[in-house]
C-alpha positions as CSV (number, residue, x, y, z in Angstrom):
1,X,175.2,82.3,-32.3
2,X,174.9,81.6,-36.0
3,X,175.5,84.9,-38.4
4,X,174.3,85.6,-41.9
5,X,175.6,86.5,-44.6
6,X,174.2,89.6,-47.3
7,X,172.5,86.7,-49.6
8,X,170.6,85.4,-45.6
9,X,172.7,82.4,-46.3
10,X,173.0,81.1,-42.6
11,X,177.4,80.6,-41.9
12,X,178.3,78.2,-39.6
13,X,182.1,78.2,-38.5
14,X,181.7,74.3,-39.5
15,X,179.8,74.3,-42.4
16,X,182.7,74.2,-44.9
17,X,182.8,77.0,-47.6
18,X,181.7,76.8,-51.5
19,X,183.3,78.4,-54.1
20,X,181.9,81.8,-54.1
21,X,183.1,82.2,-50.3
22,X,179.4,81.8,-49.0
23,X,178.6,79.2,-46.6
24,X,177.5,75.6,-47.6
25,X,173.9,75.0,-47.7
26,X,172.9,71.5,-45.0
27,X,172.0,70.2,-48.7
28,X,175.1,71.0,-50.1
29,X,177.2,69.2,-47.7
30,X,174.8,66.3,-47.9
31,X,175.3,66.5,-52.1
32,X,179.3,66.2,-51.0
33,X,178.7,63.6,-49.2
34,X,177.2,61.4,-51.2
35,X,179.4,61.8,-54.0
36,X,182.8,61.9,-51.9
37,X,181.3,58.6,-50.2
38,X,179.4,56.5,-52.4
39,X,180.9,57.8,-55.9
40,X,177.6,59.0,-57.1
41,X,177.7,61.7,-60.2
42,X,177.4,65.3,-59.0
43,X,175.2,66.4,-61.5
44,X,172.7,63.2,-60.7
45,X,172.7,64.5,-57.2
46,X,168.8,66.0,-57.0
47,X,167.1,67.3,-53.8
48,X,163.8,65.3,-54.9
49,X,165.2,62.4,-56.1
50,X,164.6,59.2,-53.7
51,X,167.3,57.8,-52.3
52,X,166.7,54.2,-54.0
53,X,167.5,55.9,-57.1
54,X,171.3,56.9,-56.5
55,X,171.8,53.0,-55.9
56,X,171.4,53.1,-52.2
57,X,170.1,49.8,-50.8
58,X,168.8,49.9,-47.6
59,X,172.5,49.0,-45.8
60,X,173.4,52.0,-48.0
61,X,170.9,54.7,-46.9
62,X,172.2,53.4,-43.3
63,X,175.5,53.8,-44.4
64,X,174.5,57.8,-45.5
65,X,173.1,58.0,-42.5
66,X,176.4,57.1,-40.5
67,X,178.0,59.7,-42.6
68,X,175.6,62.3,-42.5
69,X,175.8,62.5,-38.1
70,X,179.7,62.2,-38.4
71,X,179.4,65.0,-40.8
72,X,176.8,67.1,-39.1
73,X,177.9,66.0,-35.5
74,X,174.0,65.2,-34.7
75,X,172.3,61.6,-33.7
76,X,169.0,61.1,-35.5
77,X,167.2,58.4,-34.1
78,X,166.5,55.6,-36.0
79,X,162.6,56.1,-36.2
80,X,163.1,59.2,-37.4
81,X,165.9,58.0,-40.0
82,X,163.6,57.0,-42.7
83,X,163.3,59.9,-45.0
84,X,162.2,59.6,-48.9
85,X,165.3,62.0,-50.0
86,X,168.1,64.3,-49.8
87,X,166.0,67.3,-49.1
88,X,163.8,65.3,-46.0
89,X,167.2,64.2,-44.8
90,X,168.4,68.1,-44.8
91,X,165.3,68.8,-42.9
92,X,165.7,66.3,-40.7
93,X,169.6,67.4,-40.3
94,X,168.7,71.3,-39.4
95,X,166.3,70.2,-37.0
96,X,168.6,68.3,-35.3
97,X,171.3,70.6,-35.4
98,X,169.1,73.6,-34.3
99,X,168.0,71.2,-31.4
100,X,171.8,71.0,-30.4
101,X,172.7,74.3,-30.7
């Protein structure tokens, strides 16, 4: 059962902590990931902002992908996979997760 904090941020035991002590946000860790993985600038990292635009090719937004269930622990299917940006793909990432849990 997932708990909240006094901000209604949602904790997860495996969501990884920020520095204020408050759990991660699902777009957070995707933000991480992209610049632990692919070396893109943290402050280019947008919610909106396509995909195409942090250099991702399409191998590369596969690649994200990959990452982002490894990360998460979910399987998106591929049909579902094609999502315009980071915030889609968060979406798309709770609702699997939620699906799981």
């Amino acid at each position: 059962m997932a708990s909240y904090g006094k901000d209604n941020t949602k904790y997860s035991p495996d969501a990884g902590l920020c520095g204020q002590g408050t759990a991660m946000t699902t777009i957070e860790q995707i933000k991480q990931v992209i610049v632990e993985k692919f070396g893109v600038n943290a402050e280019e990292v947008q919610a909106e902002r396509p995909l195409g635009e942090y250099g991702l090719d399409s191998l590369g937004q596969i690649e994200l992908l990959f990452a982002i269930e490894e990360h998460f622990e979910v399987s998106i299917p591929e049909e579902e996979a094609h999502v315009a940006n980071l915030q889609e793909l968060a979406d798309l990432v709770d609702r699997y997760k939620a699906e799981k849990a």
